[in-house]
N, C-alpha and C positions, 0 to 999 in steps of 0.2 A: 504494500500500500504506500504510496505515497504522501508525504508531509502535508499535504493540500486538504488531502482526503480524513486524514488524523485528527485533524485540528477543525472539519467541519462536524465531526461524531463527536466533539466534545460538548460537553453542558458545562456552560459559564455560572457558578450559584455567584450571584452580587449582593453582597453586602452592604446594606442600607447606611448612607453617611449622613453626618447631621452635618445641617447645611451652615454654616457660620451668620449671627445675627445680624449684620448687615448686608451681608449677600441676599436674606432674606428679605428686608426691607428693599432694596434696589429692583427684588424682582416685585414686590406686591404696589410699587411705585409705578409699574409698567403697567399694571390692571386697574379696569376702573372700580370707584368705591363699591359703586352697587353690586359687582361683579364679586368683587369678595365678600361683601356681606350678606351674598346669597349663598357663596360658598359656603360661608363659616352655620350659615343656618339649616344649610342641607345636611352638614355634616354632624350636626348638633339631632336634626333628624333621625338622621340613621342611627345614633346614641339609642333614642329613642325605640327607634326598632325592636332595637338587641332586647333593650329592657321589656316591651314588649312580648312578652311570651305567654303561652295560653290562650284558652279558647275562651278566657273574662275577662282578656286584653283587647279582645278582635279589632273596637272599635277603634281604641287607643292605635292599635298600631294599623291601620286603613289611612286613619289621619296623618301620622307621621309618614309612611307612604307617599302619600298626596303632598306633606309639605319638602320631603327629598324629591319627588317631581318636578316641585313648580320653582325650587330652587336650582335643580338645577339646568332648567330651561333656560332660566336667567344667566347660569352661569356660563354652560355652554354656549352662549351667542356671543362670548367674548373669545371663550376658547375653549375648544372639547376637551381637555386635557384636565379640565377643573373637575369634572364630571363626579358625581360620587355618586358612588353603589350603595346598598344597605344588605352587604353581607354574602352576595355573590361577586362574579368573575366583571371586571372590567369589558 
């Protein structure tokens, strides 16, 4: 086999890096207010979700749901990348 070949059969695991606090600021500088603030409410959402569990939750977490939804409508029309799940695959 070839080196080309070796090296495309690998699996890369990546290790999550914290991003340094102003590197963060420069990038939430680049996005508009409402943009993240819908972020941060989708994502507070999907909190909700998890806590949501049981069938004496149902309602509770339908609503939470609907506000990771409509959050992240808002957020995605800045940039898909903001997107947030509640607990499945991106």
């Amino acid at each position: 086999m070839s080196t080309s070949s070796l090296m495309a059969r690998q699996v890369v695991n990546l290790v999550p890096v914290p991003i340094p606090g102003r590197v963060e600021e420069l990038i939430a500088e680049g996005i508009p207010e409402d943009a993240l603030v819908a972020w941060a409410a989708a994502e507070r959402a999907a909190h909700q979700v998890h806590l949501s569990r049981g069938p004496h939750y149902a309602e509770a977490r339908e609503r939470a749901l609907a506000d990771v939804a409509r959050n992240n409508k808002i957020a995605a029309a800045h940039n898909p990348g903001l997107i947030v799940t509640a607990g499945g695959a991106r």
